[in-house]
C-alpha positions as CSV (number, residue, x, y, z in Angstrom):
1,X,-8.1,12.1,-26.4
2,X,-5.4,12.6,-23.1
3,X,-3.5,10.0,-23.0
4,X,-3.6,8.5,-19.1
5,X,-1.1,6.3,-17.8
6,X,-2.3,5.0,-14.4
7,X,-0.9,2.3,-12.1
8,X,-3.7,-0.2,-10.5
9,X,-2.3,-0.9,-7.2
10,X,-3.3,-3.5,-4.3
11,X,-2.1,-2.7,-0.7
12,X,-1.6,-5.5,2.3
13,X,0.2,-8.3,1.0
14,X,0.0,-10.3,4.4
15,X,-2.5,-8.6,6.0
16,X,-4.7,-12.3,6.1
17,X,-4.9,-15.1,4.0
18,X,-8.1,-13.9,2.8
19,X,-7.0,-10.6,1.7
20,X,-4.1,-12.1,0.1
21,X,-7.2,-14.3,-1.9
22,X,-8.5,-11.2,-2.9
23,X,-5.3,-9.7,-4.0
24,X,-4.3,-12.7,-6.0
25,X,-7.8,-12.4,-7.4
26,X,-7.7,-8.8,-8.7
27,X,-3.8,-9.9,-10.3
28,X,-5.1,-13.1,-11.9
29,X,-8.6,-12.1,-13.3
30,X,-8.3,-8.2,-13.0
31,X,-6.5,-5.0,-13.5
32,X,-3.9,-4.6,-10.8
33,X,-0.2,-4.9,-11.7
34,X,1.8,-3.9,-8.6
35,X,0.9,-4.9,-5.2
36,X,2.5,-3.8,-1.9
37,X,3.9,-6.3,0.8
38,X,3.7,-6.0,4.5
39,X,7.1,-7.7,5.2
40,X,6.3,-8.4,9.2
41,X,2.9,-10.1,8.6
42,X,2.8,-14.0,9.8
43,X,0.6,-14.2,5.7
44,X,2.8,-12.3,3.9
45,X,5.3,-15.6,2.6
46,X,1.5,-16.8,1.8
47,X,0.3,-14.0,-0.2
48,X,3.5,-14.3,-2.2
49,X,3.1,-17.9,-2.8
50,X,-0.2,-16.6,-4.6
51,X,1.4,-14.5,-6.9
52,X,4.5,-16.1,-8.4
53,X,4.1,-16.0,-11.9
54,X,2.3,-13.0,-12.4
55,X,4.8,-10.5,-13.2
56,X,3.0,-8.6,-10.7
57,X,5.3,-4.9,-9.3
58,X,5.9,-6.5,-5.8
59,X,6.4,-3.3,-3.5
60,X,7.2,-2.9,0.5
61,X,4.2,-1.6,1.8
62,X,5.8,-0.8,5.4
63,X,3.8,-1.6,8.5
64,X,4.3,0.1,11.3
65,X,0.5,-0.2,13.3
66,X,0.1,-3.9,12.7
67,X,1.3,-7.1,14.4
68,X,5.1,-7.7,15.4
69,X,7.8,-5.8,14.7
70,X,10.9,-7.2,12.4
71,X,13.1,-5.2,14.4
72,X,14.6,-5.9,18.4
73,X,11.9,-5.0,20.3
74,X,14.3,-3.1,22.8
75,X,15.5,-0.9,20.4
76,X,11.7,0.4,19.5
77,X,10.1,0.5,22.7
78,X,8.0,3.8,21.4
79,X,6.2,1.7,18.6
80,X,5.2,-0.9,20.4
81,X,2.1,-1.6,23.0
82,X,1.9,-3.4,26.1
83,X,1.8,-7.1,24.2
84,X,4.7,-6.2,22.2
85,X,2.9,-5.6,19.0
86,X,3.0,-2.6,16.5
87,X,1.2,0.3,18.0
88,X,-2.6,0.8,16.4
89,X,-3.6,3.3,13.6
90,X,-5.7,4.5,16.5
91,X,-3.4,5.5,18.7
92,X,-1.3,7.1,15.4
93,X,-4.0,9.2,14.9
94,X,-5.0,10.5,18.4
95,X,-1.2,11.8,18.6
96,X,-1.3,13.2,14.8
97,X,-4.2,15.8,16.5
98,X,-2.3,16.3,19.7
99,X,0.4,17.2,17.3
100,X,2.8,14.2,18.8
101,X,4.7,11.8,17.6
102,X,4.5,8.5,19.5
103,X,8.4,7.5,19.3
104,X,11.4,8.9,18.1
105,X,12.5,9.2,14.2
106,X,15.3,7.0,15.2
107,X,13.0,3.8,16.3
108,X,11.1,4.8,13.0
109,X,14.5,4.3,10.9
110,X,15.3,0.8,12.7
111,X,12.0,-0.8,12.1
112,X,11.7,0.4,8.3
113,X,14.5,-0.8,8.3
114,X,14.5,-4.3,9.3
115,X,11.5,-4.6,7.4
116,X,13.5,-3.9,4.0
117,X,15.9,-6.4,5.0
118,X,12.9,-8.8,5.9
119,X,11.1,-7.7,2.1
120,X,14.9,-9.0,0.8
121,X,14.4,-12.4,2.8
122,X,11.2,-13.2,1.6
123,X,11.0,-11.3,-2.0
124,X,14.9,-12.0,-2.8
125,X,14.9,-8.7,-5.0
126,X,14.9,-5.0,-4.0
127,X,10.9,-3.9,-3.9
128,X,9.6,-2.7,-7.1
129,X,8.6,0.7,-5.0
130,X,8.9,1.6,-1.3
131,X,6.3,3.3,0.6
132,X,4.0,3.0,3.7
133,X,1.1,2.0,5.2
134,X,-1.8,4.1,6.1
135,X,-0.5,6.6,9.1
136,X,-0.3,9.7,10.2
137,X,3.1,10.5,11.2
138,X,5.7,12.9,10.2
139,X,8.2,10.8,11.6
140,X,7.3,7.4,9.3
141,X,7.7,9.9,6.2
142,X,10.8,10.8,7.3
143,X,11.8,7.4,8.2
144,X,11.1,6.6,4.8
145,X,12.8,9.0,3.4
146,X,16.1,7.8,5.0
147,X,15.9,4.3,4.3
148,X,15.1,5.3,1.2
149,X,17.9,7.1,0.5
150,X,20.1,4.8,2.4
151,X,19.8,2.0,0.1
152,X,18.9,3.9,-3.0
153,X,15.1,2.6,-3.2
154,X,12.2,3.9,-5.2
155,X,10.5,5.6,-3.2
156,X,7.0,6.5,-3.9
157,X,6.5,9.8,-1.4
158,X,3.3,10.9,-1.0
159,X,1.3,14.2,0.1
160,X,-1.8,15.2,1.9
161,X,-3.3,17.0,-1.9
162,X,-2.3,13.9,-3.9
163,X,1.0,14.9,-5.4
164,X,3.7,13.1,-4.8
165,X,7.0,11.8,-6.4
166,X,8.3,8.6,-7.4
167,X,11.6,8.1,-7.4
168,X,12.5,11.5,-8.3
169,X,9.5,11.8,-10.9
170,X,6.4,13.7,-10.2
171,X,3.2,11.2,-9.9
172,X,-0.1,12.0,-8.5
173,X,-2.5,10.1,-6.4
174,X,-6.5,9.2,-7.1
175,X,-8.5,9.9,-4.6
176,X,-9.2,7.2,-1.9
177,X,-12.4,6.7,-0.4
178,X,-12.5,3.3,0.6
179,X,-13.4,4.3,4.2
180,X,-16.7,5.7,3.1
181,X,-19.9,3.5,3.8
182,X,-21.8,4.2,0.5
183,X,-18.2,3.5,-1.4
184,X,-18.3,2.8,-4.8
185,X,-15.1,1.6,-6.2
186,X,-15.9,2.3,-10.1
187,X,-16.8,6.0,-9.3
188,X,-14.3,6.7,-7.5
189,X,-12.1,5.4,-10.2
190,X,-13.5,7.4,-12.9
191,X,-13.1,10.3,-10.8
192,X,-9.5,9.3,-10.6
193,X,-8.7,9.1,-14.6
194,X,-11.0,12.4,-14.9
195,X,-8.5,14.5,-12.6
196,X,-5.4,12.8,-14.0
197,X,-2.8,14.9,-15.7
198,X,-1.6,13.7,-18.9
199,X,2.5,12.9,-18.9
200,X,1.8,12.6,-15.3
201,X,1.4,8.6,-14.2
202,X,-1.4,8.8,-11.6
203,X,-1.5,5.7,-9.2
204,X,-5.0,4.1,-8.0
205,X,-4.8,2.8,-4.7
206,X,-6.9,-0.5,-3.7
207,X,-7.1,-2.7,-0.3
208,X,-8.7,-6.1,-2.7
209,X,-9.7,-8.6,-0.4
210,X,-11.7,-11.3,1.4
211,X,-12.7,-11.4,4.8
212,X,-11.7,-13.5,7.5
213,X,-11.5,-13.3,11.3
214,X,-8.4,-11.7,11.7
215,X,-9.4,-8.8,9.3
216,X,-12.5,-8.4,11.2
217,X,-11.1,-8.1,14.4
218,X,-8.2,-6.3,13.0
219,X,-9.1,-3.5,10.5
220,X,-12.2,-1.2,10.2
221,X,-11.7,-1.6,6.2
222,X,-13.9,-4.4,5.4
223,X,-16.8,-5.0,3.1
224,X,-15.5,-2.3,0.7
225,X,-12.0,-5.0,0.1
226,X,-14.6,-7.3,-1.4
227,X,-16.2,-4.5,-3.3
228,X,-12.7,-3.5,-4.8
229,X,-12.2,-7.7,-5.8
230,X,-15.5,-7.2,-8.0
231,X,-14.5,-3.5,-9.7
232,X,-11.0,-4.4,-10.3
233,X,-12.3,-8.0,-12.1
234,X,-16.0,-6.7,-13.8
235,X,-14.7,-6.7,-17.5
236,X,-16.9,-3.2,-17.8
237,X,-13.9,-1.6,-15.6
238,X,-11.7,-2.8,-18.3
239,X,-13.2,-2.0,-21.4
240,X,-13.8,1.5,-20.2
241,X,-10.6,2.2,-19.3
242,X,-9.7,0.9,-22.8
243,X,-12.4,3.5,-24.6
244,X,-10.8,6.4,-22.2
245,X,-7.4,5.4,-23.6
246,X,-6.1,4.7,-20.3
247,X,-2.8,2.6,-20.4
248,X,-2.3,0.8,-17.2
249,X,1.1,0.5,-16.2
250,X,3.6,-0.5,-13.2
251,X,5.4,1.2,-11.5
252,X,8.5,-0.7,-13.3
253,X,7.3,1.7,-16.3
254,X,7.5,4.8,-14.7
């Protein structure tokens, strides 16, 4: 049999205090190792509080399309709406079809940036990987890039086929499909060890959590977190990973 390595990891750190519940419930009782913070998030300290202990891969899963900014608002005026807060996935995807970018790679650098510098305050360690969360923009992946290199973090780049690199080594992403109504998180798993390349870590990537009213007003990914909480804690997940010989791993193995 292939031997699989595969990385089990939770995005939104911060996002709410119930999806930190959820994340701190798919560490304690489940399969994830390495989780991703959203430094500028008012829960984040929260969600942290939840996991010490755990060994878990903390990572800075950057924000730029939710809340307030970590940076001086004057010198990002492009990211930011009318209220001051980050500019919506929404409106990041409406200029990724116009072919736009909604501010320039400059602002991008200052507030990925000041949210390293924010994961250091709150963390007190360099992030276990770097990376960012869910938009379309050429600038962000740029952004990332730099700050990346800047400060000589892991990054964990990613591509629109699923290939990607982790700090310098080639990993692959499962697919996600978290956004689809009729989601089932253990298929879509298994689909995710059965196109993983052996030698090659592949990294699974979950949104665990509870619902509260911020999420609900906030995000359009909802009842498939809670879905993710069950698969990544249903002993059945576990044991057939085990019988695939599927190692899970961090990205501190890599």
């Amino acid at each position: 049999m292939s031997h699989i390595q595969l990385i089990v990891r939770a995005d939104d750190i911060g996002y709410s205090e119930a999806v930190n519940y959820g994340i701190e419930k798919s560490v304690k009782e489940g399969i994830v190792r390495s989780a991703g913070l959203m430094p500028n998030m008012p829960a984040a300290a929260h969600g942290l509080k939840l996991l010490e202990g755990t060994g878990t891969c903390i990572g800075q899963h950057t924000n730029l399309c939710l809340g307030k900014p970590c940076a001086d608002p004057k010198l990002i005026p492009g990211l930011l709406d009318e209220q001051g807060n980050l500019k919506s996935s929404k409106l990041y995807r409406s200029s990724w079809e116009k072919g736009e970018e909604i501010a320039p790679l400059e602002q991008f650098v200052i507030e990925i940036e000041a949210q390293y510098h924010r994961f250091l305050e709150l963390v007190g360690h360099e992030p276990g990987y770097f990376e960012g969360h869910a938009v379309m923009s050429k600038n962000l992946f740029k952004g990332l890039e730099i700050v990346a290199q800047k400060y000589g973090l892991k990054h964990n780049a990613m591509s629109f086929d699923g290939a990607g690199q982790f700090n310098g080594k080639p990993i692959t992403t499962c697919p996600m499909e978290s956004m689809m109504p009729d989601y089932d998180p253990f298929e879509t798993l298994k689909k995710g060890v059965a196109e993983a390349t052996p030698g090659i870590p592949a990294v699974f990537v979950g949104h665990p959590g509870y619902l509260d009213d911020y999420l609900l007003t906030h995000s359009s990914l909802t009842v498939n977190r809670t879905k993710e909480v069950s698969m990544f804690c249903d002993p059945a997940v576990k044991a057939w990973l085990d019988d695939q010989g599927v190692e899970l791993i961090t990205y501190d193995d890599v």
